[in-house]
Every structure is written in structure tokens, then in C-alpha cells.
C-alpha positions as CSV (number, residue, x, y, z in Angstrom):
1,X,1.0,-10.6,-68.4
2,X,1.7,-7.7,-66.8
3,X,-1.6,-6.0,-67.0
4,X,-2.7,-9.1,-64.3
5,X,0.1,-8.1,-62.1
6,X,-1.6,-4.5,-61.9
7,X,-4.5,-5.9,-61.3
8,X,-3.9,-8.3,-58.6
9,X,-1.6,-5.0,-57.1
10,X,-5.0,-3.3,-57.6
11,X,-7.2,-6.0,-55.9
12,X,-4.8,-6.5,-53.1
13,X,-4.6,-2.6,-52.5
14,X,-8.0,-2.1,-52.5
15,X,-8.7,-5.2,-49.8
16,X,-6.0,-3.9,-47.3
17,X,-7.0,0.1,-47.9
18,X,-10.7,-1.6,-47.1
19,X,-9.8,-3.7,-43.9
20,X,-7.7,-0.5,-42.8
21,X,-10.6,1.7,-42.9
22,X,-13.0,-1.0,-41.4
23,X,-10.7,-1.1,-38.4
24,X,-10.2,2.4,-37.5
25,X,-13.7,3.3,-37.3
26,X,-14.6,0.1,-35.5
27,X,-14.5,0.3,-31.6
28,X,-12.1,-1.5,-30.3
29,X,-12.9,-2.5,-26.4
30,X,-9.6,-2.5,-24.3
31,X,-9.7,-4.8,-21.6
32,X,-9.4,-2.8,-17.9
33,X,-6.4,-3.9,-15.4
34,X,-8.7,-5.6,-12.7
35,X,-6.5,-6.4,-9.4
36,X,-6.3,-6.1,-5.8
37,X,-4.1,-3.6,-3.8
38,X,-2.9,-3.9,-0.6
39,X,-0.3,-1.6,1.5
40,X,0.6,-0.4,4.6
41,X,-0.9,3.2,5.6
42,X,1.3,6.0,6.0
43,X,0.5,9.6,7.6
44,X,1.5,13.2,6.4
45,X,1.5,16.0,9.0
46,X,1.5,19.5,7.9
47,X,3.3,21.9,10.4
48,X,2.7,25.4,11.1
49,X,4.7,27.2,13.6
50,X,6.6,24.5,14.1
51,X,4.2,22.4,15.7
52,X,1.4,19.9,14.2
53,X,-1.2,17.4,15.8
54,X,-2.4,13.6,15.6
55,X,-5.7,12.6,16.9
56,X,-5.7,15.9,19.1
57,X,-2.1,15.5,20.5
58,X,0.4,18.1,20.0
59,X,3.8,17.4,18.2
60,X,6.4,19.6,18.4
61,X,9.4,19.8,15.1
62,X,13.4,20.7,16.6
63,X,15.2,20.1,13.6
64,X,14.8,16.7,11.8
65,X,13.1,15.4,15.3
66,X,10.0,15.5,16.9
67,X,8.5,15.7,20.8
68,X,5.2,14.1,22.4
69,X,5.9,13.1,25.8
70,X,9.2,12.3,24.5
71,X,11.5,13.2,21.4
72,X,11.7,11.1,18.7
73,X,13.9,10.9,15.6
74,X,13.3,9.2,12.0
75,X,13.2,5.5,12.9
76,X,11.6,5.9,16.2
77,X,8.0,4.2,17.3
78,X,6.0,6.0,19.6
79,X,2.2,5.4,20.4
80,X,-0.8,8.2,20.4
81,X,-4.3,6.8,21.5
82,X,-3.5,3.1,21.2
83,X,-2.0,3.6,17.7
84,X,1.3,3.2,16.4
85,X,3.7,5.0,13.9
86,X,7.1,5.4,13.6
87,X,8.7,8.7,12.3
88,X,9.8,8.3,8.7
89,X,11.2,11.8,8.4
90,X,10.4,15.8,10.1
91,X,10.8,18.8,7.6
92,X,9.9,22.4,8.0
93,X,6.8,22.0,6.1
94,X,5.7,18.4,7.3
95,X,6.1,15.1,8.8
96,X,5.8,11.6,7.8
97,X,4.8,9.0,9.8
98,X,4.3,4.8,9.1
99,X,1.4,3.2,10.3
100,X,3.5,0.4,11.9
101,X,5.5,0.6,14.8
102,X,9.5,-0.1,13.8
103,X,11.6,-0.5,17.2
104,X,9.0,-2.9,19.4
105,X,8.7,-3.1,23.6
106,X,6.5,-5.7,24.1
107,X,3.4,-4.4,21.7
108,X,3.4,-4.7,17.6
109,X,1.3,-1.9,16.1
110,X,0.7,-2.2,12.3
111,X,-2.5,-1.0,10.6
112,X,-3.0,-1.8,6.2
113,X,-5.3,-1.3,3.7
114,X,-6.7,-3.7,1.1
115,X,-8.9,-2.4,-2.0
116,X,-10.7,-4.1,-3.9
117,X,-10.6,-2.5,-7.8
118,X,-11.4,-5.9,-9.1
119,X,-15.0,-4.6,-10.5
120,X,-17.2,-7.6,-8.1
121,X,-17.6,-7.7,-4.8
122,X,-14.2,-10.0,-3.2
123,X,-13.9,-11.9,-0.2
124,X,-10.0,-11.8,1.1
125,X,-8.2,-14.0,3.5
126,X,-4.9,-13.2,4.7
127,X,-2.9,-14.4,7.3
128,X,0.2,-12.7,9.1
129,X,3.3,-14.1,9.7
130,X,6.5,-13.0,11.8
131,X,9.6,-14.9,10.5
132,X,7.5,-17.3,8.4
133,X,5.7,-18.2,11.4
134,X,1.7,-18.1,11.4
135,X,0.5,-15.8,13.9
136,X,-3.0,-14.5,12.4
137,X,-5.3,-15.1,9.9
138,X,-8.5,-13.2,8.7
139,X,-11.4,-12.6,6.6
140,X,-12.4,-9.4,5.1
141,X,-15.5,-9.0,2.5
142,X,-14.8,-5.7,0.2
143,X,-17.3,-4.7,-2.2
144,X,-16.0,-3.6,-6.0
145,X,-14.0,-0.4,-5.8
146,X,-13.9,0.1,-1.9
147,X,-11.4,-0.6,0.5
148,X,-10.9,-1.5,3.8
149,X,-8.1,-0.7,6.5
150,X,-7.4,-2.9,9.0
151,X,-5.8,-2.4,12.3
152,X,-4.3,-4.6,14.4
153,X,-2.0,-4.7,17.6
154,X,0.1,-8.4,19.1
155,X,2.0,-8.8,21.8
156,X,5.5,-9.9,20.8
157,X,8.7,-9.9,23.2
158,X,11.4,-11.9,21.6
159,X,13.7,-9.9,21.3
160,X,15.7,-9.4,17.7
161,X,15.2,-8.1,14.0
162,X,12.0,-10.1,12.6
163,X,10.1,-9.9,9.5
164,X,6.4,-9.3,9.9
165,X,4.0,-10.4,6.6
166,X,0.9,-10.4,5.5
167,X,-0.2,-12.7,2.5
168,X,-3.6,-12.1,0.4
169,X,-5.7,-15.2,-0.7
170,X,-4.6,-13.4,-4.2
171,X,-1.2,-14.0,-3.8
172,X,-0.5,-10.6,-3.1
173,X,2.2,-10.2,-0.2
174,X,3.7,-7.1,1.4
175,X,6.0,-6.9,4.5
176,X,8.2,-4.8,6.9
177,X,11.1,-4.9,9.3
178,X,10.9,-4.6,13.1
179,X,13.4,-4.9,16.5
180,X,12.3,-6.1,19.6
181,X,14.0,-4.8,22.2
182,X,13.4,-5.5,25.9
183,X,14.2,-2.7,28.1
């Protein structure tokens, strides 16, 4: 009786050494994440003697502020050529700027980026709301692994701390925080 014990060990050992082997010289084919990202754009200034530029406009650093026209500190919104940023934060070595403008006087600046690493060509909707309210809606067709950055500008005067969103046919969603203020 115990000789069919080995030999069922035996026959057992050899099927599961056998299916080990099989498998770890078969391929096995990972599936790839495919999604959508979307974000707001952000810009990184070098400095050099204590002075950088945007679009041709020179910025001058004092300390953790910067001057245009103007001097601006980290939470500030300023406009250069019809675009908007507000300072993030000024070092010795660089600046950091969002893409969106912060502290609002009647104009909204906000530019984002979607891109499309889906691997087929997408068409996106999205819509923006301030405060859960619809304000815009669009259409943008990306092809696989490009992406597109979008730029856009509302008037907006009530004054306040709002919400402003923008919402993907995907279900993607990303947001920031703005004042209007009415001088």
C-alpha cells in the first residue's frame, strides 16, 4: 500500500514540476493601464541674476516675491499677454507659476491639458462649472497618445470664494479655488 502512495506522490510531483515549467517559459501578456489624464498647467521659471522672463516680459525675484508692472507674492494673479498665472512660490533658483488665475477682478484665466493615453483615437466633452453651476461645455477630439491644452478666459464678477470645475465625458474631474474681488 505504500508503494501506491509513492507513486501517486511521484505522479502528482511530476504534473505540478511539468505545469511549473510550462508556465514560466510561456509568455504571459500583461494588460497596459489605458486612461485619460487631465490637469491644470503649471510653469517653471529658471532665474539667473535674479531676474527671469515669460513670453518676452521681464520678471524681477526680491526675496520670496516677484515684480512686472507690479510686485507680486505667492498667491497673487497677475496677467502677461492675455494669460493668466498666479505665483505658486519665487526661490533663488526658480519660480513657479499656475496656469489659472487665483484672486479674480472681473476676468477668470485658467488654461488645462487633457491626454489621451487610451491607445485609440477619443473624443472628450467636458463642461465647466463655477459652484456647481454650468457655465461651459466643449468638445475636443485627441488622437491615441497626444494631448491637447486648452485655454480659456470668462468674465466673472460676483464677488466671493467659488469653486471652478471641469468634468470629462470619462468621469474624470479636477478643480481649483478662486476669490472674486471687486476693487
Amino acid at each position: 500500500m505504500n508503494d501506491r502512495y509513492v507513486l501517486y506522490a511521484l505522479a502528482f510531483s511530476f504534473i505540478f514540476v511539468s505545469a511549473f515549467i510550462l508556465l514560466s517559459f510561456s509568455e504571459v501578456k500583461i494588460s497596459e493601464d489605458k486612461f485619460t489624464s487631465i490637469y491644470f498647467n503649471t510653469t517653471i521659471l529658471e532665474i539667473e541674476n535674479n531676474a527671469s522672463n515669460i513670453d518676452g516680459t521681464e520678471i524681477i525675484v526680491k526675496n520670496d516675491s516677484i515684480s512686472i508692472l507690479n510686485t507680486y507674492y505667492p498667491g497673487d494673479s497677475f496677467f502677461v499677454d492675455g494669460k493668466g498665472y498666479t505665483l505658486n512660490m519665487a526661490t533663488n533658483e526658480a519660480i513657479l507659476l499656475y496656469n489659472y488665475t487665483k484672486k479674480v477682478d472681473g476676468v477668470l484665466y485658467f488654461d488645462f491639458t487633457i491626454e489621451n493615453l487610451e491607445g485609440a483615437d477619443k473624443n472628450y466633452q467636458y463642461e465647466i462649472y463655477i459652484d456647481g453651476n454650468k457655465l461651459l461645455e466643449g468638445n475636443e477630439s485627441i488622437k491615441s497618445n497626444e494631448k491637447r491644452t486648452i485655454q480659456k478666459q470668462i468674465e466673472y464678477g460676483e464677488s466671493g470664494d467659488h469653486r471652478l470645475s471641469i468634468k470629462l465625458n470619462t468621469g474624470a474631474e479636477i478643480y481649483f479655488n478662486f476669490s472674486s474681488v471687486k476693487k
